[in-house]
PyMOL Python script that loads the backbone (N, CA, C, O; Angstrom):
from pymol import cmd

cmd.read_pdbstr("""\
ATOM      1  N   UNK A   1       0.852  -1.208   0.000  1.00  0.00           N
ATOM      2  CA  UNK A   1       0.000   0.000   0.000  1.00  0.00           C
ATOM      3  C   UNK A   1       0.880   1.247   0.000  1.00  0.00           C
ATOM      4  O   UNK A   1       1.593   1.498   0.972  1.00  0.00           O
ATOM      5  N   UNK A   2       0.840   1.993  -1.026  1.00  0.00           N
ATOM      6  CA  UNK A   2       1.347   3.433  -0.992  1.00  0.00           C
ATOM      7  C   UNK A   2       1.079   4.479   0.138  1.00  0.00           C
ATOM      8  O   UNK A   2      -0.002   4.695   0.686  1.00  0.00           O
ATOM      9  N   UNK A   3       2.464   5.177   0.413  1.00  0.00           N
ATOM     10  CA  UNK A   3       2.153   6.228   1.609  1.00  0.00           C
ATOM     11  C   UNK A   3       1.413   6.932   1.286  1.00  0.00           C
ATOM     12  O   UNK A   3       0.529   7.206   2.097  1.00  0.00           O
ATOM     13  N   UNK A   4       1.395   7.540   0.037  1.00  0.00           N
ATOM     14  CA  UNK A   4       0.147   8.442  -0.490  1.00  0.00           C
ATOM     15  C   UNK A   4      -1.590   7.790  -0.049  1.00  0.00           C
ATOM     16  O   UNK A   4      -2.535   8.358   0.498  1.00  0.00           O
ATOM     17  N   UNK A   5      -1.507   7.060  -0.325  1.00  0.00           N
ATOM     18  CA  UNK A   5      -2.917   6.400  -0.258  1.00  0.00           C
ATOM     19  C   UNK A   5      -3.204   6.440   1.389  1.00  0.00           C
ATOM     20  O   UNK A   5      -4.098   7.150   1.850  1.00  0.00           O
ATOM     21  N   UNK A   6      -2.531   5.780   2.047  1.00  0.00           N
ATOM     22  CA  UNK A   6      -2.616   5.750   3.314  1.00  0.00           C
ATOM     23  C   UNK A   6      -2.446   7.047   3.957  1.00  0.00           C
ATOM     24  O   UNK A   6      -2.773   6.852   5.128  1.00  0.00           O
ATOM     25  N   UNK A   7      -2.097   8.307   3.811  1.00  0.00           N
ATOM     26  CA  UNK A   7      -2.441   9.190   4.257  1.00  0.00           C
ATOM     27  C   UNK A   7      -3.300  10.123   3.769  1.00  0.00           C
ATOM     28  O   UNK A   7      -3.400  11.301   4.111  1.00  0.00           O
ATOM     29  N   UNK A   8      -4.067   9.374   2.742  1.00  0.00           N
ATOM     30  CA  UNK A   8      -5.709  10.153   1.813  1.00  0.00           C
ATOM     31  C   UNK A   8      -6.583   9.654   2.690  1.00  0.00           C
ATOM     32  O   UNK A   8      -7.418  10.401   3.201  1.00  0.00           O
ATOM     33  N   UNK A   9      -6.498   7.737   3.133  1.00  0.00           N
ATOM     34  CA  UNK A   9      -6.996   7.365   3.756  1.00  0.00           C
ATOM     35  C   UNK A   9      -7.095   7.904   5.049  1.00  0.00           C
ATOM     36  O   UNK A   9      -8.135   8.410   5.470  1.00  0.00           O
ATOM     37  N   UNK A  10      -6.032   7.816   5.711  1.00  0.00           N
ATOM     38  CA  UNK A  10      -6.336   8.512   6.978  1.00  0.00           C
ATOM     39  C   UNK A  10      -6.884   9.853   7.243  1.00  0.00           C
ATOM     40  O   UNK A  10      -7.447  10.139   8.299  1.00  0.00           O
ATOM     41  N   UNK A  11      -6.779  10.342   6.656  1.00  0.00           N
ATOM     42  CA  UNK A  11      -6.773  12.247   7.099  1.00  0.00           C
ATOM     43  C   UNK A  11      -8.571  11.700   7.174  1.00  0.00           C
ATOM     44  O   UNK A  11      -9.125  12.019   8.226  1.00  0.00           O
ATOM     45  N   UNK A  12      -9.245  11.107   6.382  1.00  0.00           N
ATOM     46  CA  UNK A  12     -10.783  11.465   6.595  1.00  0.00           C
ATOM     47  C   UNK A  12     -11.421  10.453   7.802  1.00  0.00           C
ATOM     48  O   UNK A  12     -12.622  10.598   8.030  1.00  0.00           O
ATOM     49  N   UNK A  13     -10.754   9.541   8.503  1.00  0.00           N
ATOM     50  CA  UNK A  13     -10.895   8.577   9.161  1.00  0.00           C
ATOM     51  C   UNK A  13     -10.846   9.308  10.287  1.00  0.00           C
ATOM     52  O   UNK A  13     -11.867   9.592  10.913  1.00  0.00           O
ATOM     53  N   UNK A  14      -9.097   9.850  10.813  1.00  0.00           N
ATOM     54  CA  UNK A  14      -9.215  11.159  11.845  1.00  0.00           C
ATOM     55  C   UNK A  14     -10.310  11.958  12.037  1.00  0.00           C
ATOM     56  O   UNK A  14     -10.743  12.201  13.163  1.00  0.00           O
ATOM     57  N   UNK A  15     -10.917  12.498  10.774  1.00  0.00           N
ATOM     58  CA  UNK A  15     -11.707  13.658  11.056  1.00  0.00           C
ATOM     59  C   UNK A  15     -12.620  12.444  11.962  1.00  0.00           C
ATOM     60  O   UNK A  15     -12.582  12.439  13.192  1.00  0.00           O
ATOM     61  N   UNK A  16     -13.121  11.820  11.472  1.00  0.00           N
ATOM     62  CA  UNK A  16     -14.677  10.680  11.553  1.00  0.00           C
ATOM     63  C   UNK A  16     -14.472  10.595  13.066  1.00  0.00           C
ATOM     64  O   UNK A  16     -15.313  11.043  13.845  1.00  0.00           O
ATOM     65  N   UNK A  17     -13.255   9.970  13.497  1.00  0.00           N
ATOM     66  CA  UNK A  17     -13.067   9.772  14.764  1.00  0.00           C
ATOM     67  C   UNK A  17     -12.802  11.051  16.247  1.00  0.00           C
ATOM     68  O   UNK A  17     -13.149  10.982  17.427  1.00  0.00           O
ATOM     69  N   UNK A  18     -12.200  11.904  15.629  1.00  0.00           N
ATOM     70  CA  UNK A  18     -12.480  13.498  16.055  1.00  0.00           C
ATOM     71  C   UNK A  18     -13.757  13.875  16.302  1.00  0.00           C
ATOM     72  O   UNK A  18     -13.983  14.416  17.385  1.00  0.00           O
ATOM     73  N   UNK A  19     -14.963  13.645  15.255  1.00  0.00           N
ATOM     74  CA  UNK A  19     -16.316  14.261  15.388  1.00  0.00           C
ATOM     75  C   UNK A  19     -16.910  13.318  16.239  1.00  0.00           C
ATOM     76  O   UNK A  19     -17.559  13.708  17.210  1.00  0.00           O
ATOM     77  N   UNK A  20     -16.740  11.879  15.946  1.00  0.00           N
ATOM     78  CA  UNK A  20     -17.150  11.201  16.665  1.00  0.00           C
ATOM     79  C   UNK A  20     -17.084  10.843  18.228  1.00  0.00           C
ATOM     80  O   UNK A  20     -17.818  10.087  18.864  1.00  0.00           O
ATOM     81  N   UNK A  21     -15.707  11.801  18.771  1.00  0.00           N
ATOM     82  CA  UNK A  21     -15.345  12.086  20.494  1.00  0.00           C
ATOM     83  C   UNK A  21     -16.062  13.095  20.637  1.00  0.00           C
ATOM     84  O   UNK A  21     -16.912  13.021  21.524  1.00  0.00           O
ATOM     85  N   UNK A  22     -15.979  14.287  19.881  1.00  0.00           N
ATOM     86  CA  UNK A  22     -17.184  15.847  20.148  1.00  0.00           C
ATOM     87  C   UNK A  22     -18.349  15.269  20.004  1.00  0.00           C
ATOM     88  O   UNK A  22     -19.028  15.731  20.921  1.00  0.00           O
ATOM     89  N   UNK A  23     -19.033  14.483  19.359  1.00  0.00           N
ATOM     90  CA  UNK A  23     -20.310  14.016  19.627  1.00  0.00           C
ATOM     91  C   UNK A  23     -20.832  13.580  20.628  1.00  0.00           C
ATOM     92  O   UNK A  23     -21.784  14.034  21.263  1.00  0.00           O
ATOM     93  N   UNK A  24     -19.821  12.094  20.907  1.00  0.00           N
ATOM     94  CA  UNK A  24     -19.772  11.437  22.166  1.00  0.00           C
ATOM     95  C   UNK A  24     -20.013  12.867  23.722  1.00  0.00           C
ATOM     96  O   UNK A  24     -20.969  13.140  24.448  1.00  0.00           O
ATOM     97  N   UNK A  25     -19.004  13.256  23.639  1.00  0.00           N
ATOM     98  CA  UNK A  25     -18.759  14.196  24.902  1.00  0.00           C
ATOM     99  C   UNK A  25     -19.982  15.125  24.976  1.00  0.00           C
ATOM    100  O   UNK A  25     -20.504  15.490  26.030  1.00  0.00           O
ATOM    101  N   UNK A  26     -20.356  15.446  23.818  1.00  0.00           N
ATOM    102  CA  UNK A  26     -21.398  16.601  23.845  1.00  0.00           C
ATOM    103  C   UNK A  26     -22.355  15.793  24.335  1.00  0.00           C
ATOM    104  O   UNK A  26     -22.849  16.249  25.366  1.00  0.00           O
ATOM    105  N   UNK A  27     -22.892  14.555  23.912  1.00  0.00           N
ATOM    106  CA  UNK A  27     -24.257  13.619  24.361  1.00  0.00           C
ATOM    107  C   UNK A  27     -24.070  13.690  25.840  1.00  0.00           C
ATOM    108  O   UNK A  27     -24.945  14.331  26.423  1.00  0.00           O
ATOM    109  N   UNK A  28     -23.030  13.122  26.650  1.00  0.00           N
ATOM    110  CA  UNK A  28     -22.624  13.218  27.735  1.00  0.00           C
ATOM    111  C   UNK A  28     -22.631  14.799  28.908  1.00  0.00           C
ATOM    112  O   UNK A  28     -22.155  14.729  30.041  1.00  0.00           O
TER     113      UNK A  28
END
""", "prot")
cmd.dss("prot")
cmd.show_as("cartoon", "prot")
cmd.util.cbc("prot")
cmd.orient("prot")
């Protein structure tokens, strides 16, 4: 797997998981 790819991949996964702790916390 190319580094390129894997960091296209990641950068939108981060976000997902980022919104997904501000979500979490905010429900809380």
């Amino acid at each position: 797997v190319p580094e390129v790819f894997w960091t296209v991949d990641t950068m939108p996964l981060s976000r997902a998981i980022e919104k997904s702790a501000q979500a979490g916390s905010r429900d809380r």
